[in-house]
N, C-alpha and C positions, 0 to 999 in steps of 0.2 A: 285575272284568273279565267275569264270568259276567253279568251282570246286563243286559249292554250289546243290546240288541235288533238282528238283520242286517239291513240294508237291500242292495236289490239290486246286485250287484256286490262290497258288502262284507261279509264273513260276519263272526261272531262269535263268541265262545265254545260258545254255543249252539249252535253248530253240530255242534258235535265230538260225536263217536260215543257219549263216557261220559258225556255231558250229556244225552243224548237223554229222559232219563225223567224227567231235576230238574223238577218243577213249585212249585206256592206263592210264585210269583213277586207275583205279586197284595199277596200280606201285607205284602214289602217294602216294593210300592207304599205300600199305606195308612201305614205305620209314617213313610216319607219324608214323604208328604203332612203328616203331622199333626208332624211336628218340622221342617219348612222351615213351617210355620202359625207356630209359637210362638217358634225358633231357627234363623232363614235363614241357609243357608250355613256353619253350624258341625260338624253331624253327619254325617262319611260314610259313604255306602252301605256302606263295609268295617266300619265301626264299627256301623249297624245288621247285618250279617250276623251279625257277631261276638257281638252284645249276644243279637241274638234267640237265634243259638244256645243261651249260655248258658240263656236262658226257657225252649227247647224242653226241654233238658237238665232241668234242673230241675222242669218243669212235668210231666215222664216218669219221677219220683224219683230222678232224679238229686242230685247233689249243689248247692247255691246256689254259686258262688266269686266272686270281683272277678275282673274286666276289664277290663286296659289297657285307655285310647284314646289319640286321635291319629291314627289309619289316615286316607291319605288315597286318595283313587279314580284309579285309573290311567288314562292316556289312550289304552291300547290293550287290545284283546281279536281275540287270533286263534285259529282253531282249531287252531292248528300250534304253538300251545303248552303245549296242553291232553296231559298225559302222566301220566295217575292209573292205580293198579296198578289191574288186571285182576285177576276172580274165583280166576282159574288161576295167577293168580302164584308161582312158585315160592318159600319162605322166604327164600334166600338172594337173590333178586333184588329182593323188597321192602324186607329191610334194608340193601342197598345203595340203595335207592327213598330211603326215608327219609334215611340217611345225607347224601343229594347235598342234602338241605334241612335240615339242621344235626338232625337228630331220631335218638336211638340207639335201641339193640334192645329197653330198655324201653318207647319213648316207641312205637314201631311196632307190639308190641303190644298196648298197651292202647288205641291209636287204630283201632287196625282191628278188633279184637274190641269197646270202645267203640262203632266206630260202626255195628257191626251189630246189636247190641243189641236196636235197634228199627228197622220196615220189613221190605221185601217185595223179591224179585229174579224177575224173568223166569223160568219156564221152561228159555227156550230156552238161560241161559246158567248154567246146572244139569247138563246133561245128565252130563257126565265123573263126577260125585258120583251122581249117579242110577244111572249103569253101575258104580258103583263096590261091590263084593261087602263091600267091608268094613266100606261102612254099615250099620249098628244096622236090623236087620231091620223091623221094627215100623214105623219111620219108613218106610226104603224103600218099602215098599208104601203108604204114606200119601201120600209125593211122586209117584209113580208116578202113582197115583191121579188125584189132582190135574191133574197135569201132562197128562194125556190130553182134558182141555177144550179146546174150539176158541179160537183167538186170543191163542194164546201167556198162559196165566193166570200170575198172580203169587204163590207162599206165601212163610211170613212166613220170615227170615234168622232168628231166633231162636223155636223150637217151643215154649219153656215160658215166656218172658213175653216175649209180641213187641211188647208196648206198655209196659214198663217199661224205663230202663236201669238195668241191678243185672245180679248177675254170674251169672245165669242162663245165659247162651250157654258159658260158661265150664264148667259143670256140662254144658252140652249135649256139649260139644268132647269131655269125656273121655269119654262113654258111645259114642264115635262118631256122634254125631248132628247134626255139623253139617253146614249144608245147603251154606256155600262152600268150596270145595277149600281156599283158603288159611286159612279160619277152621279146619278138622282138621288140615291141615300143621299148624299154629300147636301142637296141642295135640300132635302127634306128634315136632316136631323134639327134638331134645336139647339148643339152644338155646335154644329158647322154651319145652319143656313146663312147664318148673318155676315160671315165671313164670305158667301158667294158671293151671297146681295151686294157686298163692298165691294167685289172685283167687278161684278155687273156692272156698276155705276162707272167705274174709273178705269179703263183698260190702262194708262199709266201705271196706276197702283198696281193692277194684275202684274204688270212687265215688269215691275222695279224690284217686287216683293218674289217673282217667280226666279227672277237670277239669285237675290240673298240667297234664295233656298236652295240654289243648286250649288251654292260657294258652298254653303253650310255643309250640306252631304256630302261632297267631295272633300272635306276636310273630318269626316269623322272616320276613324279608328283605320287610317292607311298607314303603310310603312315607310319606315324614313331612317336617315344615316345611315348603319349598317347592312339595316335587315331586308331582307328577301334578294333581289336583283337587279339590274338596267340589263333586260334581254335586248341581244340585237335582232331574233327574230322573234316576233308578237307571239308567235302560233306553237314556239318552243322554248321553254329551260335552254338555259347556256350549257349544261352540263347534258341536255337530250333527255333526262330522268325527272 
């Protein structure tokens, strides 16, 4: 549904506030292009999302895993139903977040500390961690720093491998160094700490347990045999509507 381009009058996924920075849309492009060349109308946009993920994952040392398919593309995208937690999320409102899409307290977080891993967040939507006295000194004045460039700059969500996923951010969380409010929640609650502390120790375990969880989520509540579509372009309905 992310993928569906607004035309005027009708918006789209894209629209919504927490999509505003997804780019790489492009790459889908090509990827679709070149499997509607060789296999028309068999591969869907959900199924390239899913596939490349895994490549990205992988291609970032992550771990290789299989990937169901079968996903078919939906025939609606609104922004009104776009609802992904927030940097400030409180613990216990993300794992009722996940909860409501069949995913438990494990699966929430090694998917959010997963998918911070690797990338970059805004500035402007830092600041609660930046005033925050309890962050790792050293750091602090490094995102300070940073963060005083004009046009809202970007540093990276994980400070000690921002272009790997491995359990790095995990080692960051308990030094107090993480840059998202919910990524130190993560590593403060009584909850969840013990589960960081366990990726700390074992970056295998992080990699092994970070793919289950993305098999897991891409197999909760998508479409399949009949329903929705195999679009042959990402960015529109077969039908333009």
């Amino acid at each position: 549904s992310l993928l569906i381009d607004p035309k005027p009058g009708r918006p789209s996924e894209k629209n919504a506030g927490p999509n505003a920075s997804v780019d790489g849309y492009e790459i889908i492009d090509e990827i679709k292009k070149q499997l509607e060349a060789h296999c028309p109308r068999t591969v869907s946009c959900a199924d390239v999302i899913t596939l490349a993920t895994r490549d990205a994952v992988t291609l970032a040392g992550g771990l290789r895993y299989a990937v169901p398919t079968g996903r078919r593309d939906s025939l609606r995208s609104n922004p009104a139903d776009v609802n992904l937690p927030g940097p400030t999320i409180p613990v216990t409102d993300a794992i009722h977040a996940f909860e409501a899409v069949g995913l438990n307290l494990f699966d929430m977080v090694t998917l959010v500390i997963g998918g911070h891993t690797v990338g970059e967040i805004h500035c402007s939507l830092i600041q609660d961690r930046i005033a925050d006295p309890a962050m790792e000194r050293s750091l602090n004045a490094k995102l300070r720093k940073q963060c005083k460039a004009p046009n809202d700059p970007s540093v990276f969500l994980d400070q000690r491998t921002p272009f790997k996923v491995d359990n790095g951010l995990c080692l960051e969380v308990l030094r107090q160094r993480g840059v998202l409010r919910i990524d130190q929640s993560l590593g403060l609650d009584g909850r969840t700490r013990g589960i960081i502390m366990s990726y700390a120790k074992d970056n295998a375990l992080f990699r092994r347990k970070f793919a289950q969880a993305l098999v897991k989520m891409g197999t909760r509540r998508f479409l399949s045999g009949r329903a929705g579509e195999i679009r042959k372009n990402c960015r529109v309905f077969n039908n333009g509507h």
